[in-house]
C-alpha positions in Angstrom: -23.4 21.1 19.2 -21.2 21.9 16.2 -21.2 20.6 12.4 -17.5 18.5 14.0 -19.0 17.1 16.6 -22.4 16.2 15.0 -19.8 14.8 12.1 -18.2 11.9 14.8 -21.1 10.6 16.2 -22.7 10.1 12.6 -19.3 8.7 12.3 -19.4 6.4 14.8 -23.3 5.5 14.7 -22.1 4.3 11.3 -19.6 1.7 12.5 -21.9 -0.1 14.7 -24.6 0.2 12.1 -22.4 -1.3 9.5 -21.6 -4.1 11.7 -25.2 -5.1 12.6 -25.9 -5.0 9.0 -23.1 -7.4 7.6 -23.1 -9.4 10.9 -25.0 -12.3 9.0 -23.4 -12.3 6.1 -19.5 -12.0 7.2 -17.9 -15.1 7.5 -16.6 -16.3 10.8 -12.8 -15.8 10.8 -12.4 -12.6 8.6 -9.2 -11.3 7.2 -7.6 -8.9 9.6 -4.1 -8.0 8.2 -2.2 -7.8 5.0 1.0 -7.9 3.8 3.3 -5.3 1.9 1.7 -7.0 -1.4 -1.3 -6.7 -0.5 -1.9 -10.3 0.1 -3.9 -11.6 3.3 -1.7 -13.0 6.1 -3.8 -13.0 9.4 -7.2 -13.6 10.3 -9.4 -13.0 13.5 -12.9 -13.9 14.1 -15.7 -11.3 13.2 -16.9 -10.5 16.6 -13.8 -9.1 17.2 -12.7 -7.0 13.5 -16.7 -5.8 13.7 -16.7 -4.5 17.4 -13.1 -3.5 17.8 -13.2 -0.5 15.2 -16.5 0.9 16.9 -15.7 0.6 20.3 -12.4 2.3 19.8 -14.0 5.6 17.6 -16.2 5.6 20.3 -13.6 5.8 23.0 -12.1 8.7 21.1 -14.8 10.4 21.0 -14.8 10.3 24.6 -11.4 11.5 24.5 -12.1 14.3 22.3 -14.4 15.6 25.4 -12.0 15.2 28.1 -8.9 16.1 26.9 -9.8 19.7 26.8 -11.2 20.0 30.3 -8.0 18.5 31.7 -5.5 20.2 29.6 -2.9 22.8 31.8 -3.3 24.7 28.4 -6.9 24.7 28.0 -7.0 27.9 27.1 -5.0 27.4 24.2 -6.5 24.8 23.0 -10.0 27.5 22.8 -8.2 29.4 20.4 -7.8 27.0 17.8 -10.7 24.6 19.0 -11.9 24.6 15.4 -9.2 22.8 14.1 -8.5 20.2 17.1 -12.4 19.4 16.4 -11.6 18.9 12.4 -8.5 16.9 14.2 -10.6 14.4 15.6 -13.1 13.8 12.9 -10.2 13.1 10.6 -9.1 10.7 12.8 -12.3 8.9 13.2 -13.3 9.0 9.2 -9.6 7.6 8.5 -10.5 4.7 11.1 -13.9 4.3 9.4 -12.5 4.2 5.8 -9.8 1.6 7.3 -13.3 -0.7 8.5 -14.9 0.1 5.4 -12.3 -1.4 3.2 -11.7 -4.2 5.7 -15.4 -4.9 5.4 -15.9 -5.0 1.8 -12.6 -7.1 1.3 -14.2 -10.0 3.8 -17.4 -9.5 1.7 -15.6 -10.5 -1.3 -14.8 -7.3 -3.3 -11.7 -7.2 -5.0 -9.6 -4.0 -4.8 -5.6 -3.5 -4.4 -5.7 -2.8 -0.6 -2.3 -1.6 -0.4 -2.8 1.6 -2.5 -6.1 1.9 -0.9 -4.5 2.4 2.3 -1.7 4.1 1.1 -3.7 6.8 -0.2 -5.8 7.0 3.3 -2.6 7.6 5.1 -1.5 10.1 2.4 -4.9 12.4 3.3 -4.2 11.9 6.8 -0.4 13.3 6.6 -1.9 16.3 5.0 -4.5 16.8 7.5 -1.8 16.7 10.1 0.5 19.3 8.0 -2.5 21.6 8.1 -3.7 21.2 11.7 -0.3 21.3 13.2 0.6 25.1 11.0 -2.5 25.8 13.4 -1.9 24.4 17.2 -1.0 26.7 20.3 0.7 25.0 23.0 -1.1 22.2 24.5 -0.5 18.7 26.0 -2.3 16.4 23.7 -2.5 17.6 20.4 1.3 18.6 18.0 4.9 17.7 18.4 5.1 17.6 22.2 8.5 17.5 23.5 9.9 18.8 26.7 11.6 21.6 24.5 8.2 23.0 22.5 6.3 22.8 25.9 8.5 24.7 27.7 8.6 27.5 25.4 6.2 29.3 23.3 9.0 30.3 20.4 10.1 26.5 20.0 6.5 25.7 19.7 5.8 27.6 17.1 9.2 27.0 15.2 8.5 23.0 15.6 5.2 23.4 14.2 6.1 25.5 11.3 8.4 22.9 10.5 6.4 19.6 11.1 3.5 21.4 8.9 5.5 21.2 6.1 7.0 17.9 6.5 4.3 16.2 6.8 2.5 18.0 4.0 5.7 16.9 1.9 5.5 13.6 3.2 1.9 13.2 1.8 2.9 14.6 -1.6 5.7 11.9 -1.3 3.3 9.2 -0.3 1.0 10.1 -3.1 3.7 9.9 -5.7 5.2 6.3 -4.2 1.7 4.8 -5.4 3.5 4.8 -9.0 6.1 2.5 -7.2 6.2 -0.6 -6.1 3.8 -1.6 -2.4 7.3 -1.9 -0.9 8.0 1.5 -1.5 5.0 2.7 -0.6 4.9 1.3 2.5 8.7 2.2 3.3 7.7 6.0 2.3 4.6 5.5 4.6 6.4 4.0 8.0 9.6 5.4 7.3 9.0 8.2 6.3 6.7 9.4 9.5 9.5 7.7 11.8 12.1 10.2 10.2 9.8 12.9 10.5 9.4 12.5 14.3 12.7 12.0 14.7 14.2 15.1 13.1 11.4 17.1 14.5 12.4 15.5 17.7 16.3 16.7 18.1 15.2 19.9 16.2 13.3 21.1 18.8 15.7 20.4 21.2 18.1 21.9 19.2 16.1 25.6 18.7 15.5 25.2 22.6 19.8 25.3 23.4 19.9 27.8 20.4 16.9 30.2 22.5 18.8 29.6 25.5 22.2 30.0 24.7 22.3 33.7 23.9 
């Protein structure tokens, strides 16, 4: 068992431990959402916020053991295993760092949630820059189009690419915190839709282009 793997289930043992500890003290219809200024705007009872976080790291975990076994590229996938692990821990500690702020908000701390979270998704687009300047061709894990899994050279083109968009697109998220939450947010949202988008008709684009000469 590896450091990554031995890193998600601490993860995730966390989560349920957190929510047997606070489990007395939370009230019974916690704050679940928040709008672009940071101000509350839905509840849902605590049963639910407390278990649905857990439960759902857990069921990636579970995912992170099948998906390789089940992949046509699984192969692939062994030569960068390394950094599909980090992949998944990333994922899991930004879903824990989402329960940990939605926990001490409903315990009464008082923080600006918005840049919190901005800053979260900021880390993440950069761990996604990384890992993607790192993926082979698989099924699961990158910019998966019919046009990057069909050939090896719009793979790697697509993921050059999307590396350093989304790396730019955390440097631009980072900077947006000196903005207004609306901006923020629109860089956040936006900003990744655009990204999929143009990474979307580009590698359909360098697929015609490979297959035109």
């Amino acid at each position: 068992m590896n450091k990554d793997t031995i890193m998600m289930g601490v993860l995730v043992a966390a989560s349920f431990l957190l929510a047997a500890g606070v489990w007395g003290i939370i009230p019974p219809m916690m704050a679940s959402h928040w709008n672009i200024a940071g101000e509350v705007d839905g509840f849902a009872p605590k049963a639910l916020i407390l278990l649905m976080t857990p439960v759902m790291m857990l069921a990636f975990v579970g995912l992170f053991r099948i998906l390789p076994k089940i992949d046509p590229y699984k192969e692939n996938i062994a030569e960068f295993r390394g950094v599909y692990d980090k992949v998944f821990v990333a994922i899991l500690a930004f879903l824990f760092y989402i329960y940990l702020l939605t926990i001490a908000w409903n315990l009464g701390y008082a923080f600006d949630m918005t840049k919190l979270l901005v800053l979260g998704f900021a880390a993440l687009f950069y761990i996604i820059g990384w890992a993607l300047a790192k993926t082979k061709r698989n099924w699961f894990l990158g910019v998966r189009t019919p046009w990057t899994l069909s050939s090896e050279k719009v793979w790697g083109k697509t993921h050059r690419l999307a590396a350093n968009l989304f790396i730019w697109l955390g440097t631009l998220t980072i900077a947006s915190l000196f903005y207004r939450p609306e901006v923020s947010f629109g860089i956040v949202v936006g900003g990744a839709v655009a990204v999929v988008i143009w990474l979307f008709i580009y590698s359909y684009s360098e697929f015609k282009r490979e297959h035109s000469r």
